[in-house]
N, CA, C and O atoms as CSV, one atom per row, in Angstrom:
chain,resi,resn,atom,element,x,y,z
A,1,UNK,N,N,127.373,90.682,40.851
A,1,UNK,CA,C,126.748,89.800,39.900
A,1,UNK,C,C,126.130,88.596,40.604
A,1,UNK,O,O,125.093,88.099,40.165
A,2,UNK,N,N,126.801,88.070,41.787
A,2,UNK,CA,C,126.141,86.922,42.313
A,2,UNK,C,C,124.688,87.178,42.697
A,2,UNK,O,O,123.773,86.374,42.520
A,3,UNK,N,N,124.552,88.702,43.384
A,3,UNK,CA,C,123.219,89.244,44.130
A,3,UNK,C,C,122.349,89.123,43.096
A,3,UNK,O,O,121.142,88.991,43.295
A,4,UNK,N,N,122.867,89.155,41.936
A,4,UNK,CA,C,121.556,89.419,41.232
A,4,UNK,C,C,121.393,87.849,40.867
A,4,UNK,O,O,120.326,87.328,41.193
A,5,UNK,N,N,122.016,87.341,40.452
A,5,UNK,CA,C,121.608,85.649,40.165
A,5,UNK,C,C,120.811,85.184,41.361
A,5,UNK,O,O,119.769,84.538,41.255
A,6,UNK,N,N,121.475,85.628,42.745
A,6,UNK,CA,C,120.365,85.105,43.990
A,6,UNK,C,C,119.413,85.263,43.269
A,6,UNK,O,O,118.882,84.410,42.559
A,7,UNK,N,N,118.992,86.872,43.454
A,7,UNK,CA,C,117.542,87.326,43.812
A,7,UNK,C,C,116.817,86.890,42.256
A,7,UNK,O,O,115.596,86.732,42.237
A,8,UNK,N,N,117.531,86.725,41.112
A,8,UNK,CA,C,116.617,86.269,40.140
A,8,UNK,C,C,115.860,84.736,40.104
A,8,UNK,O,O,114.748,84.296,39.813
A,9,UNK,N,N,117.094,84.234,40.555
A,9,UNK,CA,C,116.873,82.311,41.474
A,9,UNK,C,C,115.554,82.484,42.408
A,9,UNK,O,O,114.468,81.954,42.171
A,10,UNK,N,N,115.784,83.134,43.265
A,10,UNK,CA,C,114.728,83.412,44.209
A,10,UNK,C,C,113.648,83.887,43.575
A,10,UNK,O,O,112.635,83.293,43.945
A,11,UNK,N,N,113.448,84.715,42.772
A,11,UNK,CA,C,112.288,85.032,42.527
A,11,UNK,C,C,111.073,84.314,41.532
A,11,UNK,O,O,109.858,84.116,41.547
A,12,UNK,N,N,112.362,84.048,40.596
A,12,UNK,CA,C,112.386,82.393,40.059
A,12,UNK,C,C,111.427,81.324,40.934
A,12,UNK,O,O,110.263,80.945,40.801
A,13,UNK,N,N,112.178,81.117,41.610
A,13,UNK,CA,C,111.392,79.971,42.803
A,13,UNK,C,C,110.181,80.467,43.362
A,13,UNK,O,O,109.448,79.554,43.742
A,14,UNK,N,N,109.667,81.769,43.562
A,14,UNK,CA,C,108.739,82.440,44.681
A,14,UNK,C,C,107.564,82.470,43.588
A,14,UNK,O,O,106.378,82.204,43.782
A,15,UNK,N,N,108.198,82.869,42.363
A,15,UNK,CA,C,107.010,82.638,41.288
A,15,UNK,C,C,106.342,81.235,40.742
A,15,UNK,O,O,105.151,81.092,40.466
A,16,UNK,N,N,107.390,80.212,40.646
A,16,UNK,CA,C,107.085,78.778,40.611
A,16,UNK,C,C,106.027,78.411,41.865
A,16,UNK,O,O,105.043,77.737,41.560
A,17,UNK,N,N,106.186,78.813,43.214
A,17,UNK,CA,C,105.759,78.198,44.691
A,17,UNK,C,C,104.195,78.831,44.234
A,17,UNK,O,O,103.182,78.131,44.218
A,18,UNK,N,N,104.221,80.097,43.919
A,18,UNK,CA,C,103.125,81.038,43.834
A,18,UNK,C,C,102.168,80.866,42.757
A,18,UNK,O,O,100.952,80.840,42.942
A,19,UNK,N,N,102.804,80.734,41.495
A,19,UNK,CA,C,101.866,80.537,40.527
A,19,UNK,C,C,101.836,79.346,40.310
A,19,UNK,O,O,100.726,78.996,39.911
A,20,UNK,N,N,102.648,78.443,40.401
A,20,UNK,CA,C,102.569,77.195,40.101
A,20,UNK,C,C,100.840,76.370,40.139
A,20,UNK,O,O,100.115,75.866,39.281
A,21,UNK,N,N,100.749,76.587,41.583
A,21,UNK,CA,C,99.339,75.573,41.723
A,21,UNK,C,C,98.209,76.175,40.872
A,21,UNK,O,O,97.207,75.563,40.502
A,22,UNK,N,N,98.468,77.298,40.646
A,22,UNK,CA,C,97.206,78.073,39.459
A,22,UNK,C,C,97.038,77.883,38.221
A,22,UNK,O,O,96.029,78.186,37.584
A,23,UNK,N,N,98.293,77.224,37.690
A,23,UNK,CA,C,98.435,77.046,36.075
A,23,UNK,C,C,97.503,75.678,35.774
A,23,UNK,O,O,97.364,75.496,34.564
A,24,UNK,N,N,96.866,74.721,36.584
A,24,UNK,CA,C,96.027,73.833,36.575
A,24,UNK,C,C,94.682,74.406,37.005
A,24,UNK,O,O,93.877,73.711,36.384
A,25,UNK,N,N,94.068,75.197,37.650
A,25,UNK,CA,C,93.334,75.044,38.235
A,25,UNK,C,C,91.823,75.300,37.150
A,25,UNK,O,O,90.823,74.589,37.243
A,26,UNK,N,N,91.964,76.425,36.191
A,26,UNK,CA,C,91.384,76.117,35.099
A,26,UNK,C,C,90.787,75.096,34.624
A,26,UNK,O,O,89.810,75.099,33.876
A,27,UNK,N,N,91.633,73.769,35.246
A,27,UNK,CA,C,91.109,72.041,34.052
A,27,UNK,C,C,91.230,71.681,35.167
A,27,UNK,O,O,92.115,71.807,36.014
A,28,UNK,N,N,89.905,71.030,35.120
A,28,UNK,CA,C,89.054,70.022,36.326
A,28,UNK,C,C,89.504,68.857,36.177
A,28,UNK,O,O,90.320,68.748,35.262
A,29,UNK,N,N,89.208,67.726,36.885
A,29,UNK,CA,C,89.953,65.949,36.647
A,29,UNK,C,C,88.320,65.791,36.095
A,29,UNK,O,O,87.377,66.502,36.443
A,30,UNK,N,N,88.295,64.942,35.384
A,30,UNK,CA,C,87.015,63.993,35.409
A,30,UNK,C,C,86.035,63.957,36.322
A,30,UNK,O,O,86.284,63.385,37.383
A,31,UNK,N,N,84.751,64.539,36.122
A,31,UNK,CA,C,84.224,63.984,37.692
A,31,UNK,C,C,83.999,65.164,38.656
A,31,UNK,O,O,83.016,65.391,39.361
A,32,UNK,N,N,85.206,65.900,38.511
A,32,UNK,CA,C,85.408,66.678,39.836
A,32,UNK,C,C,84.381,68.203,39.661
A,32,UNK,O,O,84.168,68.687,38.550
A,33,UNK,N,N,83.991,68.633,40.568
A,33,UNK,CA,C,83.422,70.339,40.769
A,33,UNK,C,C,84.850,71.053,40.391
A,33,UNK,O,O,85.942,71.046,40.960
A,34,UNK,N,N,84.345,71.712,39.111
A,34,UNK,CA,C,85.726,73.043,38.914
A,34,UNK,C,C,86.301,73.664,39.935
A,34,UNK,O,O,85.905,73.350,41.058
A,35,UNK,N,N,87.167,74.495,39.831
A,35,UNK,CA,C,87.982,75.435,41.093
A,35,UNK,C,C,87.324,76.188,40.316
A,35,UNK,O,O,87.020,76.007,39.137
A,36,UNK,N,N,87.068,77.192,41.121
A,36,UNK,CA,C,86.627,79.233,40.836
A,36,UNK,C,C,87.775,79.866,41.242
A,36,UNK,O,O,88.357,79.246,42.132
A,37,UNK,N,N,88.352,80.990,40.861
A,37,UNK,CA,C,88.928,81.874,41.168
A,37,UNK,C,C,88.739,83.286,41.670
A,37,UNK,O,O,89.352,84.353,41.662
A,38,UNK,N,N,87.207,82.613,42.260
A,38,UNK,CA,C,86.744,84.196,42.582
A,38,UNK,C,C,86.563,83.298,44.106
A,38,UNK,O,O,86.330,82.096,44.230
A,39,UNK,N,N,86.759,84.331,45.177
A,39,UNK,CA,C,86.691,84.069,46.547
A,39,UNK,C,C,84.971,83.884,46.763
A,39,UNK,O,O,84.039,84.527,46.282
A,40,UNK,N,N,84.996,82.751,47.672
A,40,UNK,CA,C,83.224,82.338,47.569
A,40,UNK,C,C,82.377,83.709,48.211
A,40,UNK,O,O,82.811,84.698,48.801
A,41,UNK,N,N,81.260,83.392,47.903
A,41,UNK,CA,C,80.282,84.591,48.834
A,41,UNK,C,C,79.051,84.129,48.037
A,41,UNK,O,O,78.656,84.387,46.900
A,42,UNK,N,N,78.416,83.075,49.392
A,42,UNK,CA,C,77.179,82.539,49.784
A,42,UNK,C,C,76.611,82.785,51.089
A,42,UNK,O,O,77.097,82.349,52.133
A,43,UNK,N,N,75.303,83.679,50.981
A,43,UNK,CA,C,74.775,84.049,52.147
A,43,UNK,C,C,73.238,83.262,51.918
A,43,UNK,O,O,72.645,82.855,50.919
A,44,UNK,N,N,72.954,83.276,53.287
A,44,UNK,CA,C,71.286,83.606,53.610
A,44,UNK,C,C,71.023,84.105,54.619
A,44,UNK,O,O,71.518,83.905,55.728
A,45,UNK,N,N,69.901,85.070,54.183
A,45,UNK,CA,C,69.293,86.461,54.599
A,45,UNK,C,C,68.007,85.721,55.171
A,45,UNK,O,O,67.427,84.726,54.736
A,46,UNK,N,N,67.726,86.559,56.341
A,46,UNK,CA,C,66.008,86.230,57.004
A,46,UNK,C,C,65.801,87.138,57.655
A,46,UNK,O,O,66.562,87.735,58.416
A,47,UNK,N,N,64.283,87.398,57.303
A,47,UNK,CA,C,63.535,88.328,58.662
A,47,UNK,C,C,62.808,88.008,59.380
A,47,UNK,O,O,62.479,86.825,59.298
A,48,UNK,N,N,62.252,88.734,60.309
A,48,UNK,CA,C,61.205,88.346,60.936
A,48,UNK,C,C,60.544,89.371,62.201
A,48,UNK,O,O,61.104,90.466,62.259
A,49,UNK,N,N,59.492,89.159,63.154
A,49,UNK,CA,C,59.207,89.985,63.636
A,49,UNK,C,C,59.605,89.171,65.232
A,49,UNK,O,O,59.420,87.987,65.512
A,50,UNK,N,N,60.095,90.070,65.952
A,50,UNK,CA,C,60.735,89.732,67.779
A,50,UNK,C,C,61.507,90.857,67.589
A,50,UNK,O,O,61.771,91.640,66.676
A,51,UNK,N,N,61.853,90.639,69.037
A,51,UNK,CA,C,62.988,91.330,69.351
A,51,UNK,C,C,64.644,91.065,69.072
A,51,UNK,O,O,65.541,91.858,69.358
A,52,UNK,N,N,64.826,89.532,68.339
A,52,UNK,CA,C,66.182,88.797,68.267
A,52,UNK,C,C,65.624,87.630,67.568
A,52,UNK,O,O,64.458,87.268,67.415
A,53,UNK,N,N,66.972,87.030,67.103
A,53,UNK,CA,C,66.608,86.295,66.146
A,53,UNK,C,C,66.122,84.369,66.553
A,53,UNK,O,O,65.677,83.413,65.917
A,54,UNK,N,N,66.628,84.708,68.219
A,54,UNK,CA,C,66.482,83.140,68.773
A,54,UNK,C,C,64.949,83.588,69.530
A,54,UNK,O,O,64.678,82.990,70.571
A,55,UNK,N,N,64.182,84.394,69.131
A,55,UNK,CA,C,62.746,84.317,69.730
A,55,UNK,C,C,61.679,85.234,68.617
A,55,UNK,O,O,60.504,85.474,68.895
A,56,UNK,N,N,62.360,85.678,67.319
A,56,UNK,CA,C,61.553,86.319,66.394
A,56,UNK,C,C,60.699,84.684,65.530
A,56,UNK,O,O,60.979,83.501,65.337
A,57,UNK,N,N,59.743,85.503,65.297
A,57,UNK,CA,C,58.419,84.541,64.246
A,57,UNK,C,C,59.379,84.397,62.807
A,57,UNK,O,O,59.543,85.474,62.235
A,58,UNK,N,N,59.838,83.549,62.348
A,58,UNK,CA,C,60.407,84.105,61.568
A,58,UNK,C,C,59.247,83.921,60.141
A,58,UNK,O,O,58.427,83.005,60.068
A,59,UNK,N,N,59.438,85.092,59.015
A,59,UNK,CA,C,58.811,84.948,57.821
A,59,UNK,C,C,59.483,85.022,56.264
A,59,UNK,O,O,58.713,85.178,55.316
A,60,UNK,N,N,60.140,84.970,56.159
A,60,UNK,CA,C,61.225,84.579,55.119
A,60,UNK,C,C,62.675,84.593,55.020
A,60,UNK,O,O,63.368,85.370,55.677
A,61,UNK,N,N,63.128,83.755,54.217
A,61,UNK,CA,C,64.921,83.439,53.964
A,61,UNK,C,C,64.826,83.384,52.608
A,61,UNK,O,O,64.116,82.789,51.797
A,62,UNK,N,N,65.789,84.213,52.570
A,62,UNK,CA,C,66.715,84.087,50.774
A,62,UNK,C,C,68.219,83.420,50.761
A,62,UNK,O,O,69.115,83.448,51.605
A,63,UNK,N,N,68.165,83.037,49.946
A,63,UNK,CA,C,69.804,82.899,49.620
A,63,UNK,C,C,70.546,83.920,48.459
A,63,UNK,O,O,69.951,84.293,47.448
A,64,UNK,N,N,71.717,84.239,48.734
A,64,UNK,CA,C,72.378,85.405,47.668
A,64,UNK,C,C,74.082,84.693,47.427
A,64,UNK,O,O,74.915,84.454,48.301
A,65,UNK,N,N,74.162,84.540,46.319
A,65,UNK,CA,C,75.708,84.075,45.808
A,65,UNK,C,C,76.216,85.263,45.456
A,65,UNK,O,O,75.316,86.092,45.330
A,66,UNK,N,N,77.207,85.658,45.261
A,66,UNK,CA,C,77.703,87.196,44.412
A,66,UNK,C,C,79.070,86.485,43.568
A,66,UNK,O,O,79.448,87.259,42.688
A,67,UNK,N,N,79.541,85.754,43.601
A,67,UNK,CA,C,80.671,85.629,42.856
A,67,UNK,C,C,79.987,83.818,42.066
A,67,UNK,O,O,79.250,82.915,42.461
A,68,UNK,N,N,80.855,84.141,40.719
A,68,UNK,CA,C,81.258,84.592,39.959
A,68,UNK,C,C,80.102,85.516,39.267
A,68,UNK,O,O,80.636,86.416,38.620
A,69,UNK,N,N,78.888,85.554,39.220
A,69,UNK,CA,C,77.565,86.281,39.015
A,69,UNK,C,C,76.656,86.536,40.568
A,69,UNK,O,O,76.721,85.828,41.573
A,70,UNK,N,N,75.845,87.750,40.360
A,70,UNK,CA,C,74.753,87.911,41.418
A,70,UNK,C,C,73.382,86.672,41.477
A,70,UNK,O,O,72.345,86.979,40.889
A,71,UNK,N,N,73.446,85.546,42.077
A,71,UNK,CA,C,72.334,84.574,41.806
A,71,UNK,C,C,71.792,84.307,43.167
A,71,UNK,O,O,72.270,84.861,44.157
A,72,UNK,N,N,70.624,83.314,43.242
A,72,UNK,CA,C,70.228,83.038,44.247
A,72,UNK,C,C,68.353,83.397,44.697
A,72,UNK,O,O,67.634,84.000,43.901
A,73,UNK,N,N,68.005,83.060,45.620
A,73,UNK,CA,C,66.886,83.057,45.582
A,73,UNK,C,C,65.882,84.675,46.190
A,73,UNK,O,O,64.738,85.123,46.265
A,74,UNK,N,N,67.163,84.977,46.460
A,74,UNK,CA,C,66.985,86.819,46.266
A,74,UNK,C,C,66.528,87.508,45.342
A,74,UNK,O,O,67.155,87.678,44.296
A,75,UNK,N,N,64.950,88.200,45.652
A,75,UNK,CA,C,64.218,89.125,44.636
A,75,UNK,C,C,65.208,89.829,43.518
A,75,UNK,O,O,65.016,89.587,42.327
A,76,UNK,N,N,66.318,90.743,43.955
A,76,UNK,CA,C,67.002,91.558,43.443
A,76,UNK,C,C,68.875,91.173,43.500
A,76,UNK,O,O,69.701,92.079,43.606
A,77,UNK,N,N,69.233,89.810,43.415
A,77,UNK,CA,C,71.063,89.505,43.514
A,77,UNK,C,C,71.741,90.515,43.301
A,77,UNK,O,O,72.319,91.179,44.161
A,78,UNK,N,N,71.717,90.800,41.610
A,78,UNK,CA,C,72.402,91.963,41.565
A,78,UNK,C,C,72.798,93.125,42.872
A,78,UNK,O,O,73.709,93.325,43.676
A,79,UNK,N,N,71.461,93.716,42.480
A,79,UNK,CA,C,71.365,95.169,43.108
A,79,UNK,C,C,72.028,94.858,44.776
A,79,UNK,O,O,72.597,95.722,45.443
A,80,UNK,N,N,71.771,93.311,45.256
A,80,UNK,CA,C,72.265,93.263,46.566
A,80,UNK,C,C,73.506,92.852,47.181
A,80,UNK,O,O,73.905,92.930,48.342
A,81,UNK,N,N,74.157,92.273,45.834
A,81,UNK,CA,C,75.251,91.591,45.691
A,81,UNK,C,C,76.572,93.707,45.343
A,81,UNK,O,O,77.755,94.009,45.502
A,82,UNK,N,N,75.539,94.312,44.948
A,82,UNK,CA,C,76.162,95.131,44.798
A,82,UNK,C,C,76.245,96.565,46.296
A,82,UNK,O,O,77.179,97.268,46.681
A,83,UNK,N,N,75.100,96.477,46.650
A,83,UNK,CA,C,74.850,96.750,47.856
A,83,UNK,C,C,76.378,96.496,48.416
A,83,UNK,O,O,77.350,97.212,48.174
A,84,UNK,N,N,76.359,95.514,49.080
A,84,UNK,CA,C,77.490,94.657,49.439
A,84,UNK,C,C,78.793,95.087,49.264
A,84,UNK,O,O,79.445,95.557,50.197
A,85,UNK,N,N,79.147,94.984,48.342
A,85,UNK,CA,C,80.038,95.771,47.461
A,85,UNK,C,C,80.588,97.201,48.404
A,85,UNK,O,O,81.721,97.438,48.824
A,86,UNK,N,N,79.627,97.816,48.506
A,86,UNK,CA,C,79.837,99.440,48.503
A,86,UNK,C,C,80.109,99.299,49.824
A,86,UNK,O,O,80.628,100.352,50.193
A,87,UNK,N,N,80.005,98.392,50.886
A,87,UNK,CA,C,79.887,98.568,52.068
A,87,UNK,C,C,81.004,97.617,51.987
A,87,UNK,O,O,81.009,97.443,53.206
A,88,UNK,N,N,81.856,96.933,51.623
A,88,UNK,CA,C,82.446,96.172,51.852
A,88,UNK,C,C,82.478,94.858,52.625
A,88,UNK,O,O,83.487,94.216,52.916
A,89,UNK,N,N,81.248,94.573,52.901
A,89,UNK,CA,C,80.727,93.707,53.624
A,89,UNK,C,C,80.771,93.998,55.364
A,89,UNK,O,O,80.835,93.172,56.274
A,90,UNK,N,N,80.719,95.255,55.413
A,90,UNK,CA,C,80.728,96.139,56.893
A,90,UNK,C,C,79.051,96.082,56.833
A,90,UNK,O,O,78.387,96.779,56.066
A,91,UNK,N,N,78.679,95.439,57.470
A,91,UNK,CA,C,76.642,95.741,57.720
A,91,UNK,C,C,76.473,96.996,58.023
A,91,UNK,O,O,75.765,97.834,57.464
A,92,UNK,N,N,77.475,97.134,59.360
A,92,UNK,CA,C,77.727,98.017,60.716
A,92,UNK,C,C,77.105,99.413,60.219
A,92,UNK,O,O,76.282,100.170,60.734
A,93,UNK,N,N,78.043,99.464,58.641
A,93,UNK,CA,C,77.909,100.869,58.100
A,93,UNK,C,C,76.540,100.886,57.108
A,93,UNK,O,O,76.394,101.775,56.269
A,94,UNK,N,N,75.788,100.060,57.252
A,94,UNK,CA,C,74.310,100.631,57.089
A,94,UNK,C,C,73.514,102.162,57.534
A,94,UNK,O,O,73.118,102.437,58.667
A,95,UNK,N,N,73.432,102.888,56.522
A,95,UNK,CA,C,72.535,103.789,56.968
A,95,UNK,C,C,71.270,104.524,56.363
A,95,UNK,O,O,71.222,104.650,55.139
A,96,UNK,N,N,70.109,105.079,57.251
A,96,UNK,CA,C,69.270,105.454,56.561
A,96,UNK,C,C,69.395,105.766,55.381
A,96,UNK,O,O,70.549,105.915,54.978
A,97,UNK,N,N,68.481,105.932,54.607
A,97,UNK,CA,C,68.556,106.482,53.211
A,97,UNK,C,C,67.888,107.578,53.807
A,97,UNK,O,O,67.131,107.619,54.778
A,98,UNK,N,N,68.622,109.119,52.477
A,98,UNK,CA,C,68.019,110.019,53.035
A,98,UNK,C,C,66.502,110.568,52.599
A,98,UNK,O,O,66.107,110.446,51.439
A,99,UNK,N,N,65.758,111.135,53.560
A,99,UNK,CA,C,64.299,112.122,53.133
A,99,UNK,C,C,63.183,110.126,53.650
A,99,UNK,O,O,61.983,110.147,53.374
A,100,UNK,N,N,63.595,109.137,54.123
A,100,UNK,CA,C,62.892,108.592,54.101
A,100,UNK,C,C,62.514,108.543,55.599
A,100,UNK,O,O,63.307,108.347,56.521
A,101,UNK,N,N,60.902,108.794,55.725
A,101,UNK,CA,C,60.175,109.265,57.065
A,101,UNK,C,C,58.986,107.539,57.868
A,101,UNK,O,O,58.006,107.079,57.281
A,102,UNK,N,N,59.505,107.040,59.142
A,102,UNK,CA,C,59.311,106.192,59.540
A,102,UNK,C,C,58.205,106.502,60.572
A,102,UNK,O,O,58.311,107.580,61.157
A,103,UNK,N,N,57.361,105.859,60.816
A,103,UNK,CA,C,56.361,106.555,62.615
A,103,UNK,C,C,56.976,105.996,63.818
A,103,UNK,O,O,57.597,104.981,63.505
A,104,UNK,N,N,57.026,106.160,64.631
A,104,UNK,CA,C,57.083,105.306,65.502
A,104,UNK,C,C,56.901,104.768,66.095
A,104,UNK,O,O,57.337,104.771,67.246
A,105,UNK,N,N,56.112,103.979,65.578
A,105,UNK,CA,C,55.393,102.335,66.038
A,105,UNK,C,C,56.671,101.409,66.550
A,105,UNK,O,O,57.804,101.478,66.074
A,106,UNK,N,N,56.264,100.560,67.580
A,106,UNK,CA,C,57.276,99.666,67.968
A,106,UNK,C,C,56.620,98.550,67.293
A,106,UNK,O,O,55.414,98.461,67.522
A,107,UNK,N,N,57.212,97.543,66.392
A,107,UNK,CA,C,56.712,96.350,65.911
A,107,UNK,C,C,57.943,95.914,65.540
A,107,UNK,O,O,58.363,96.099,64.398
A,108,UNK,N,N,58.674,95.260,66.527
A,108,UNK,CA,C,60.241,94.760,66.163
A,108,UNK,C,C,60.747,94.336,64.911
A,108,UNK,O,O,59.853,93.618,64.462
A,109,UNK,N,N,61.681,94.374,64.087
A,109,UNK,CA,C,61.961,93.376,62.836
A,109,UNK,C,C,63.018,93.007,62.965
A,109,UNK,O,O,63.786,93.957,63.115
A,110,UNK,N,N,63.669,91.720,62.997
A,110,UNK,CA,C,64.969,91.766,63.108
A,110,UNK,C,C,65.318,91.106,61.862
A,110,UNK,O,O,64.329,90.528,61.412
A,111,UNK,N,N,66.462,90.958,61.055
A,111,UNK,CA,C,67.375,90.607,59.747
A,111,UNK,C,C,68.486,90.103,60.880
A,111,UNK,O,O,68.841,90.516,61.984
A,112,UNK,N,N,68.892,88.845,59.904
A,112,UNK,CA,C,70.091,88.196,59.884
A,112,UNK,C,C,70.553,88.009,58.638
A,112,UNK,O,O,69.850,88.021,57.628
A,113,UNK,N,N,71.906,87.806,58.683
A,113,UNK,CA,C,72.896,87.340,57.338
A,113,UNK,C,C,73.889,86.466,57.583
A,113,UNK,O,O,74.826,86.912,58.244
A,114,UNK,N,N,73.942,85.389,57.246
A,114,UNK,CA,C,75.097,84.172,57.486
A,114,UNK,C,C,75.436,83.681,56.541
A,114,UNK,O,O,74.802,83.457,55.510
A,115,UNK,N,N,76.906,83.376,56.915
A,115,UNK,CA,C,77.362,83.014,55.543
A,115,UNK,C,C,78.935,83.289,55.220
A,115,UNK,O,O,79.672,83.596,56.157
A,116,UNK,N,N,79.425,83.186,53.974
A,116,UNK,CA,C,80.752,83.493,53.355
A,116,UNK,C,C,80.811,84.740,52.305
A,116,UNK,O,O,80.364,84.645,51.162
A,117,UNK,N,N,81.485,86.053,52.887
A,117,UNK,CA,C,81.522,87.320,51.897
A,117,UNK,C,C,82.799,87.146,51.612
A,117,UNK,O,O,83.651,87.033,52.493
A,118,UNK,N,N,83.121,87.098,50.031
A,118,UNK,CA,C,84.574,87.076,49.316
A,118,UNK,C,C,85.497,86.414,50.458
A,118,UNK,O,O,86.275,87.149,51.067
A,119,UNK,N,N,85.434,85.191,50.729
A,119,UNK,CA,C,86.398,84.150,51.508
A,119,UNK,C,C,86.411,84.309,52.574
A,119,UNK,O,O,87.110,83.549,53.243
A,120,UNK,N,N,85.627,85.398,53.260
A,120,UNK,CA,C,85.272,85.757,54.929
A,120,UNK,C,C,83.964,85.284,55.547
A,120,UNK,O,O,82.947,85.125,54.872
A,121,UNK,N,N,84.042,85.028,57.087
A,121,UNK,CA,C,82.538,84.277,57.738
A,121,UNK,C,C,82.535,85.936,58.088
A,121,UNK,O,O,83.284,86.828,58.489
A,122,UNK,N,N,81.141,85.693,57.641
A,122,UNK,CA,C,79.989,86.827,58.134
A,122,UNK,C,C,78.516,86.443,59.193
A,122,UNK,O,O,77.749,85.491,59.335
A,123,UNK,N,N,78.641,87.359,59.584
A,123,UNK,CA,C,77.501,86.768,60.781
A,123,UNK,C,C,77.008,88.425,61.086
A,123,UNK,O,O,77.671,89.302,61.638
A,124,UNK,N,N,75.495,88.521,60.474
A,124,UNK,CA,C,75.154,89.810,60.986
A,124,UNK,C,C,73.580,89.307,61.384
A,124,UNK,O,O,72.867,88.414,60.927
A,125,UNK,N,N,73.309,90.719,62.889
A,125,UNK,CA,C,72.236,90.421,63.770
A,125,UNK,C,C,71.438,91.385,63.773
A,125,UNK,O,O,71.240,91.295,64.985
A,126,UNK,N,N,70.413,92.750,63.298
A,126,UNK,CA,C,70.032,94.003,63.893
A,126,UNK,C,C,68.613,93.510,63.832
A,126,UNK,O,O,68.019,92.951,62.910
A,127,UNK,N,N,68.163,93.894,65.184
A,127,UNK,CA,C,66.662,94.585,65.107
A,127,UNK,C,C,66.385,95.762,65.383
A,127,UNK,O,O,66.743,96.435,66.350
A,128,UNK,N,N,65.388,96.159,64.062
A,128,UNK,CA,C,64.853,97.611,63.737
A,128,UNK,C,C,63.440,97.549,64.490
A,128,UNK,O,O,62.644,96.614,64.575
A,129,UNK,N,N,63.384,98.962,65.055
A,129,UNK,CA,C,61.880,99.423,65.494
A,129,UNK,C,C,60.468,98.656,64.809
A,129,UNK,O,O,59.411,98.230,65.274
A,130,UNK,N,N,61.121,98.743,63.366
A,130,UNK,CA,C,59.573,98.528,62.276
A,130,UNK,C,C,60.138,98.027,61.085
A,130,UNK,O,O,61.309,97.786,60.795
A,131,UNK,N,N,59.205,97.928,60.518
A,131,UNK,CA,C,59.541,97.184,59.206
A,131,UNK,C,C,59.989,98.479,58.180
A,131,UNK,O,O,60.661,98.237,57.177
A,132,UNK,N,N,59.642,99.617,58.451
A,132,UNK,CA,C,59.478,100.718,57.844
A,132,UNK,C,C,61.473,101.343,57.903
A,132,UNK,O,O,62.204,101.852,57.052
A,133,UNK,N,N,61.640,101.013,59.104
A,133,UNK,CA,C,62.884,101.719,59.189
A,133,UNK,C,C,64.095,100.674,58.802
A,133,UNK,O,O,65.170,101.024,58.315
A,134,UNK,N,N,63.713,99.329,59.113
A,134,UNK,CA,C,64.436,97.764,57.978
A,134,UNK,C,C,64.342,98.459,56.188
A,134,UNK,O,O,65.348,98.973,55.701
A,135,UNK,N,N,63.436,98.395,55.638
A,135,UNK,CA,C,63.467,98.831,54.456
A,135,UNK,C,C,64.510,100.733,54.101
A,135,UNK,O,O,65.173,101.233,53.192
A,136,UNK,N,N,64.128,101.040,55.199
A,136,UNK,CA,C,64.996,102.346,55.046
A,136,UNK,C,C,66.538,102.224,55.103
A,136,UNK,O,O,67.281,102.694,54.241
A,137,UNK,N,N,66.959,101.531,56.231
A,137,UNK,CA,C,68.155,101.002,56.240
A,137,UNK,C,C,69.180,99.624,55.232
A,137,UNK,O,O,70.386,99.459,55.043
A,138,UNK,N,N,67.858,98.831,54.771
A,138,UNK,CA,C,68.517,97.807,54.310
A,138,UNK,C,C,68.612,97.841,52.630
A,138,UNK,O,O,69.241,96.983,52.009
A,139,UNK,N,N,67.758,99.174,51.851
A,139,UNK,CA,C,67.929,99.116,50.588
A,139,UNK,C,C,67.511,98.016,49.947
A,139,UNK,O,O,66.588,97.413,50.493
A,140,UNK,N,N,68.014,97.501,48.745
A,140,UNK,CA,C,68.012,96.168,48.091
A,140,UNK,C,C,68.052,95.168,49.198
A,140,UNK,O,O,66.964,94.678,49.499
A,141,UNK,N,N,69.139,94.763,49.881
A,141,UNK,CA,C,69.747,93.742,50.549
A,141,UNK,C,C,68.764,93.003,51.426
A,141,UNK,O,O,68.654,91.786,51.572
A,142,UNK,N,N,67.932,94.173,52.093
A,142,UNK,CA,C,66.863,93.398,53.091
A,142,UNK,C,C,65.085,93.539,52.605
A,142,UNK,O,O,64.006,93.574,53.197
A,143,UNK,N,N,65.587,93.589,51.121
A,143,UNK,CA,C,63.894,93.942,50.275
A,143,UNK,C,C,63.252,92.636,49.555
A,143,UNK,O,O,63.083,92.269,48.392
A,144,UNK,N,N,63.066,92.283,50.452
A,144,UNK,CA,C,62.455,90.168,49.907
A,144,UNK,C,C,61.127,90.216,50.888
A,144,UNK,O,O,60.383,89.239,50.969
């Protein structure tokens, strides 16, 4: 009988330590920026034409929020915020889409992504052959 009074005490307490600071976080003070309960994820996206991103021309940047909604100055949030999603925020695992046919022209493109995915630093770097095989690979995400 004592074991169980521990472990109910204890759990008691582990739930107080744990939930405790959450039962406020809902109600803001006066003044203050609300708490979210969704883990942040604010990026910005850029392309451009080089070989890398510390000597490419660069020609546009978006910004993409995904939590608590898909927003931002991204053509398509949603669709890229969902992108995202499926990949888990792995870039790495980008891949062609299939039946889509590229030439092979060398005209460098490189994409970057910096930023915060669901409470993690992200930092992604690729340059593609062409702009042709960026759009093949990047779907929504790199279509601005």
């Amino acid at each position: 009988m004592r074991n169980t009074a521990r472990w109910a005490a204890a759990l008691g307490l582990t739930a107080a330590a744990v939930c405790g600071p959450l039962t406020g976080a809902a109600v803001a003070a006066p003044g203050a920026a609300p708490s979210s309960l969704y883990a942040p994820s604010a990026l910005v996206l850029t392309t451009g034409h080089g070989d890398d991103a510390a000597t490419a021309t660069p020609e546009r940047a978006v910004t993409l929020s995904c939590a608590p909604t898909a927003s931002g100055t991204h053509p398509a949030p949603a669709e890229a915020c969902a992108e995202l999603r499926g990949l888990d925020g792995d870039l790495d695992a980008l891949k062609p889409a299939d039946g889509v046919m590229c030439t092979k022209e060398y005209n460098p493109v490189v994409v970057t992504l910096q930023g915060v995915w669901q409470g993690q630093r992200l930092s992604y770097e690729h340059t593609f052959d062409n702009a042709c095989m960026r759009d093949a690979v990047g779907g929504s995400l790199f279509a601005f």
